[in-house]
N, C-alpha and C positions, 0 to 999 in steps of 0.2 A: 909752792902754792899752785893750785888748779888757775885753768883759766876763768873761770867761773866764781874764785875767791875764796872757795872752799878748802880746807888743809887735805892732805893727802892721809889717805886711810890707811897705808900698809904700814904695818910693823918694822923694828927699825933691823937692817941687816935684810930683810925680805930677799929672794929671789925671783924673777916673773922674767918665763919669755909668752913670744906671742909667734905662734905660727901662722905667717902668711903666703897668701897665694896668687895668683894673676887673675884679674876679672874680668870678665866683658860686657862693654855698655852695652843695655838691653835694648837700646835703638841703633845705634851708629854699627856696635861687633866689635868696636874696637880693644884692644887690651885697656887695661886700667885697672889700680887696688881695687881688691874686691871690695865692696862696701860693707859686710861682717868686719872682715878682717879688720879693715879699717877701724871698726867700733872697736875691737879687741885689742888693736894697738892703742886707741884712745882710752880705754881703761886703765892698761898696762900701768902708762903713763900719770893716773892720777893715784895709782899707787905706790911708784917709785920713781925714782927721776931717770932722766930718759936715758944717762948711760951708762945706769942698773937696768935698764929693761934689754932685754938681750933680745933679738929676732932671726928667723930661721925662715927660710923657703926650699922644698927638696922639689927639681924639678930642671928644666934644660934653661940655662942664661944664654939668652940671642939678644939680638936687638932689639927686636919685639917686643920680650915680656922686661928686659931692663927698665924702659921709659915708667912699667908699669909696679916695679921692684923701686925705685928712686923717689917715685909718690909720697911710699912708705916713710920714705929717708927725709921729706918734705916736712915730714908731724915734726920734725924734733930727734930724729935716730942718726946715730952716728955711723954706722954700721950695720948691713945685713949676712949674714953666713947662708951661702948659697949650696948646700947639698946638691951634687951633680949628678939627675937623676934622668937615663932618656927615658923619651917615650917607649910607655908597654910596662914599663917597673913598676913594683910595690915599694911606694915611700916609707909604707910603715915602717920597715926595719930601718932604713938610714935613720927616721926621725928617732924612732927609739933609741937605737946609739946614742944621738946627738943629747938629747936630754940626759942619760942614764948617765954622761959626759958633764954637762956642763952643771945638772944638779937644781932645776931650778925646781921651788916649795908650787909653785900658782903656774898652770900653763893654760893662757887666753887662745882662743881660735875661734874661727865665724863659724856656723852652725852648717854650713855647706859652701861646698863651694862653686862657681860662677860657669868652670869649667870644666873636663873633662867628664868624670860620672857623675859626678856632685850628687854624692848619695849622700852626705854628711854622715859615715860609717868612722872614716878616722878619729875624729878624738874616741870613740868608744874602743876601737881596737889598741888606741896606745895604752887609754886606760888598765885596757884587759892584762895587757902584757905587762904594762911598769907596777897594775897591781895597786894603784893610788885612784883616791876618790873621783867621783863623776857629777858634775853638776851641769843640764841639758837649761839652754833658753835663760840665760842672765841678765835679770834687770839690770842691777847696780849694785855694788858690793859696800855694804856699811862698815865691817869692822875689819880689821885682820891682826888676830894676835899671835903666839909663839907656833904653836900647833892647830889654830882651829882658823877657819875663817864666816865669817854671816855675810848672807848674801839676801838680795832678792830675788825670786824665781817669778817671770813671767807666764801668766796664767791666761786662758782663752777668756776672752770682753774684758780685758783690760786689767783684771785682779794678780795678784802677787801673792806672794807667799815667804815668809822667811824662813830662810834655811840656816842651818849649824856644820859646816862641813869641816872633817880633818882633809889637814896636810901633810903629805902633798896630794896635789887636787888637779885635774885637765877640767877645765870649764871653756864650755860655748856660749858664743854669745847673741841674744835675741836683737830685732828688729827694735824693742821699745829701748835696748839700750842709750847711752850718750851719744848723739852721731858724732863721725868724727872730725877735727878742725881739717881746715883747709891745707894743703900741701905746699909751700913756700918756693918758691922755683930753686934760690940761693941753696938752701941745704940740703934740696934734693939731690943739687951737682953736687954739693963739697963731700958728701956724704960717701961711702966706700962698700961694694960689693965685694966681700970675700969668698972666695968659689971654694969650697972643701970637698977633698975629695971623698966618697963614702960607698960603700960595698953596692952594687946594683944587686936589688931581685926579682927576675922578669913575675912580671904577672901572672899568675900560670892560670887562674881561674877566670881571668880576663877572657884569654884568648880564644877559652872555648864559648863565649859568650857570641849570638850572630846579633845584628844590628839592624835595622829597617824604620825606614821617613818615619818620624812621628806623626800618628792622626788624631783629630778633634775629639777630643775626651768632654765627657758633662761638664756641667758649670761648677767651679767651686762654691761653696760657701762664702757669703761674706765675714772678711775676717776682718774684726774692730781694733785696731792699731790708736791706742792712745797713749800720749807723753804725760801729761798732766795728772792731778790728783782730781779735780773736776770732770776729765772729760772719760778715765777710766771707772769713776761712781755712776758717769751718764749711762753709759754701755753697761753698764755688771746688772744697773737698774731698769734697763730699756726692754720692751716688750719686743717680740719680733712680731711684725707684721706685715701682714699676706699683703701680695697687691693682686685683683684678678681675684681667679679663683671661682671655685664653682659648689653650692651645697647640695646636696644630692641627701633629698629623702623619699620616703617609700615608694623605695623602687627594691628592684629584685638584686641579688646576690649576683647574679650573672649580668645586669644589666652596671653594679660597681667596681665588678671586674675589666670590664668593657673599661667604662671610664679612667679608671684607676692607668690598664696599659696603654690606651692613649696620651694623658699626659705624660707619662715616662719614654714615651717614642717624641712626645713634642719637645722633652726636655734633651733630648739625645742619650738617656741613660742606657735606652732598649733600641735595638736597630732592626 
């Protein structure tokens, strides 16, 4: 049973890993599960019991990112398999091994990740390579039977979609997902990091990449993050509106031009 009291959706026999990674608090920098990930193992879990969910991290075990690897081991995970990967490598290949290995039908991962490029490019390149379905921004998975699984896909203001996906499937998981339970201190310790060894392949398209300080980009949009069945009807049905603002009538072409580039230098879009 979920902790929520709800029965568990996956099929019986299922297989499900969950690739996780190292995060960092957005205030303090410090390591910590990445909070996707997190949700991806909290998924896992309400589809299989936790040790049928199998977990994987490709990347360097230090002291550092352990505290932040044992988190993981805090949901309920007995075991994580640590792919030994230094800095500058393409994990893709190891990770792909490591599934093509162990066979799992549902692969859960956070939709980017916390550190390094966090381009959220990996699940679509494993996908590419193992050649199995793709599902981007996972609400909540409803059913999963022998070959197929229904899911909810996360929609911008808060709308959904239901999907039909064969298996085997790499799915990411959104923001509106389940968050994840808290970390246990006890089984974080008792819990066991397995280091595996696995082929390194340096980054090659990395390297020619140069790097420089990020600067002040425009404002985002606001983006309406709702859990509930009420507060994503309020958003899907909500008006956007202006605050400010200026109407501008007959006047000349060149005099709304004028105006026009002014607000887009007041917004930072134009420098």
């Amino acid at each position: 049973m979920q902790r929520d009291g709800k029965e568990k959706v996956g099929a019986e026999g299922l297989k499900v890993a969950a690739l996780v990674s190292v995060g960092r608090h957005p205030v303090t920098g410090r390591s910590r599960r990445a909070e996707y990930d997190a949700r991806a193992v909290e998924i896992g879990l309400s589809l299989v019991r936790s040790g049928d969910l199998s977990l994987v991290h490709a990347g360097e075990c230090s002291p550092e990112t352990e505290g932040a690897l044992r988190a993981y081991l805090g949901m309920g995970i007995d075991a994580i398999d640590v792919l030994q990967q230094p800095a500058g490598s393409d994990i893709v290949p190891a990770l792909e091994a490591w599934l093509r290995a162990a066979g799992p039908r549902v692969v859960l991962c956070g939709a980017r990740g916390e550190t390094g490029e966090g381009s959220g490019l990996v699940p679509f390149l494993l996908a590419e390579r193992l050649g199995w379905s793709l599902v981007s921004g996972l609400a909540e998975v409803e059913s999963v039977e022998r070959d197929t699984m229904t899911v909810l896909q996360a929609l911008p203001r808060g709308q959904r979609r239901r999907l039909k996906v064969r298996l085997p499937a790499v799915v990411t998981i959104d923001a509106a997902a389940q968050p994840a339970r808290q970390s246990a201190f006890g089984p974080a310790r008792r819990g066991e990091l397995c280091p595996l060894a696995a082929e390194v392949t340096p980054d090659a398209v990395a390297r020619e990449w140069t790097t420089a300080p990020a600067r002040k980009r425009p404002k985002r949009l606001k983006i309406v993050k709702a859990s509930s069945a009420r507060d994503r009807f309020k958003a899907a049905a909500a008006k956007a509106e202006g605050s400010g603002g200026q109407v501008l009538t007959g006047i000349s072409a060149q005099q709304g031009a004028e105006a026009i580039l002014k607000l887009l230098r007041e917004e930072g879009v134009l420098r």
